[in-house]
N, C-alpha and C positions, 0 to 999 in steps of 0.2 A: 673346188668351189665351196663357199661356205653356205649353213644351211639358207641365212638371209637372201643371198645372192638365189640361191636356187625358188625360193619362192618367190623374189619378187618375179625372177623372170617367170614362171608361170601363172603367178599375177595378171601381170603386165599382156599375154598371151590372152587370158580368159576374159578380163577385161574389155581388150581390143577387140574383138573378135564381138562382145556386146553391144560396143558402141556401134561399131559396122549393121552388125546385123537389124541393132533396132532404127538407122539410120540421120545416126548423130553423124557417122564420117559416109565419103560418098570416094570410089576410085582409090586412090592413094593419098588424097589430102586429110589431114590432122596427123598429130604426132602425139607420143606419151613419154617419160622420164618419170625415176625412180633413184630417189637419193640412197645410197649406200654407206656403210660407213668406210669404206674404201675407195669409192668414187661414183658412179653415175650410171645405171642402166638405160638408155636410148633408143626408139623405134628405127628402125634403120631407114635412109632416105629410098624413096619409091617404091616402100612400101604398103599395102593395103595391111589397116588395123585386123582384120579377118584371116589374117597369111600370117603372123607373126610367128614365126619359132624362136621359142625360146633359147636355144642352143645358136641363135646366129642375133641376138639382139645385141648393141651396142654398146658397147661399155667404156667407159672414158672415166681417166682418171680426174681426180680433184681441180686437177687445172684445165679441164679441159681438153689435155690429149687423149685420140683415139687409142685404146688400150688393147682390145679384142672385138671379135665380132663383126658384121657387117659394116661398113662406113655410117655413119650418125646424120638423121633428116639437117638436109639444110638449116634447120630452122634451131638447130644447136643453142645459138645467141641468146633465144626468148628465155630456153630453159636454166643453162648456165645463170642469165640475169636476175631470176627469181631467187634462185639457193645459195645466189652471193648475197643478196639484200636481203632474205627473209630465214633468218636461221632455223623456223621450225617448222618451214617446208618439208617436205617430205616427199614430192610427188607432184608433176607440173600437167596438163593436159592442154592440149593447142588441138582446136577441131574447128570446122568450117561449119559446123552445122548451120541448116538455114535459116532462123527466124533470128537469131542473134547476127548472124551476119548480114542480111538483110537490113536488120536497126543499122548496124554500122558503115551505111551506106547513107543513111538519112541524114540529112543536111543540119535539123532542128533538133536533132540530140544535144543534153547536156553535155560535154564532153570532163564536165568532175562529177556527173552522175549520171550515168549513160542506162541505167539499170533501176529510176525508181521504184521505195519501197509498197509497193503493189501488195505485196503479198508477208507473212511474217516469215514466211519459209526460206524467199530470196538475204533477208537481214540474218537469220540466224545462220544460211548455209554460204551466201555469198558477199554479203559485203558492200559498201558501197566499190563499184567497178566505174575504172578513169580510161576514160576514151585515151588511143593510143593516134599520134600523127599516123598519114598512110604512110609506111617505107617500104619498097621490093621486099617479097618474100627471099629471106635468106642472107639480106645486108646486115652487118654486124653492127648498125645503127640503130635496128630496132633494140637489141639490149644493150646498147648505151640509153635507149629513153625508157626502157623501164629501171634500170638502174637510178637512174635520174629521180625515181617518185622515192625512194629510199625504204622501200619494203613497207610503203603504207597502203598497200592495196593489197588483199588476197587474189584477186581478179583486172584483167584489164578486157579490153577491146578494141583488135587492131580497127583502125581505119579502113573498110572496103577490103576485110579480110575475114575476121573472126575471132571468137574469144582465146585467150589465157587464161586457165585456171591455176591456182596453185592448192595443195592441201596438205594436210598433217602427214595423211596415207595415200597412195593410190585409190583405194574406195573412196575416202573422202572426196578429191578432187575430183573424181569423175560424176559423185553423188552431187557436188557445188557444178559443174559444166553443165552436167544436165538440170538442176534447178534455173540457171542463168537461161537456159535454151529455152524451157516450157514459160519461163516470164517475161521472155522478148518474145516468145509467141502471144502470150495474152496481150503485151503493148500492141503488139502490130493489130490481135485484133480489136482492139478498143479503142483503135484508129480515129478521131473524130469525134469519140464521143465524152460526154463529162465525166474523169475519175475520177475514185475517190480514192487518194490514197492513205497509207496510214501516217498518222501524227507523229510531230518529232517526239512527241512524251511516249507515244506505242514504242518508236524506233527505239528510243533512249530506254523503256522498261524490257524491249526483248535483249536488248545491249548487256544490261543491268542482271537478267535472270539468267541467261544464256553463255553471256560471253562474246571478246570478238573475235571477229577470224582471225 
């Protein structure tokens, strides 16, 4: 095993085992990936992000097939769909967390901006995020409709699911999921009341200073 392979998987371990604990995932729903230069690291299906062993994590070649390791979360499709459309993915994270899934239940969401700019933190770390159709968890339709945006989104948001993140690294992506989660928290609580959000000249100078996803 080479050295990359070896730290992502304990990456991907330590990580997990974060998001659990601080209760971004909940039971065994959300999943993580880890682009390799040989193929793909994978959360294994029915597992709790807190349980990961690195020595039984997923790993699937470039196309897709199962290579070693545990069998690969259902939810294989989303992640595959991002690192064929976005070549400098690095690292996909799919969580349930509840304040962004929650948004993705609401009726009056923008569905080409599901995630307004609130805050300059969500712009610089997450992107404008595209509401995703609802599809069964695990149909290989949901990454026919992310393939479909053509890797112009770093972030989506399943329909009456939860978010997609993608990132450069595994920290990045988890550091954008969780950005995405604490700003669908402040939407939900600012529920009703007048916001103000930032200007497209703000959006378009943190664009400009920063860079996009």
């Amino acid at each position: 095993m080479s050295s990359e392979e070896w730290t992502a998987r304990y990456e991907m371990a330590k990580l997990g085992a974060s998001l659990f604990e601080r209760g971004f995932s909940v039971g065994t729903a959300g999943n993580i990936s880890v682009r390799l230069s040989d193929g793909i690291l994978m959360s294994p299906t029915n597992a709790r992000l807190c349980d990961l062993d690195p020595d039984r994590i997923s790993k699937l070649g470039m196309d897709g097939e199962h290579v070693s390791g545990d069998r690969p979360t259902k939810e294989v499709f989303l992640h595959q769909a991002f690192y064929d459309t976005r070549p400098e993915a690095g690292a996909v994270v799919h969580l349930h967390s509840t304040w962004a899934t929650a948004l993705s239940c609401l009726e009056e969401i923008d569905p080409n901006d599901c995630i307004p700019p609130l805050t300059p933190y969500v712009v610089m770390r997450v992107g404008t995020v595209k509401l995703v159709p609802y599809i069964r968890p695990g149909d290989p339709q949901s990454g026919e409709l992310i393939r479909e945006l053509g890797g112009r989104y770093a972030a989506v948001l399943l329909a009456n699911h939860g978010p997609v993140v993608s990132g450069r690294s595994l920290f990045s992506a988890v550091c954008a999921a969780e950005e995405l989660e604490e700003t669908a928290r402040l939407l939900m609580a600012l529920d009703g009341r007048k916001v103000r959000y930032l200007t497209g000249h703000q959006v378009a100078d943190l664009k400009q200073t920063f860079g996009t996803i």
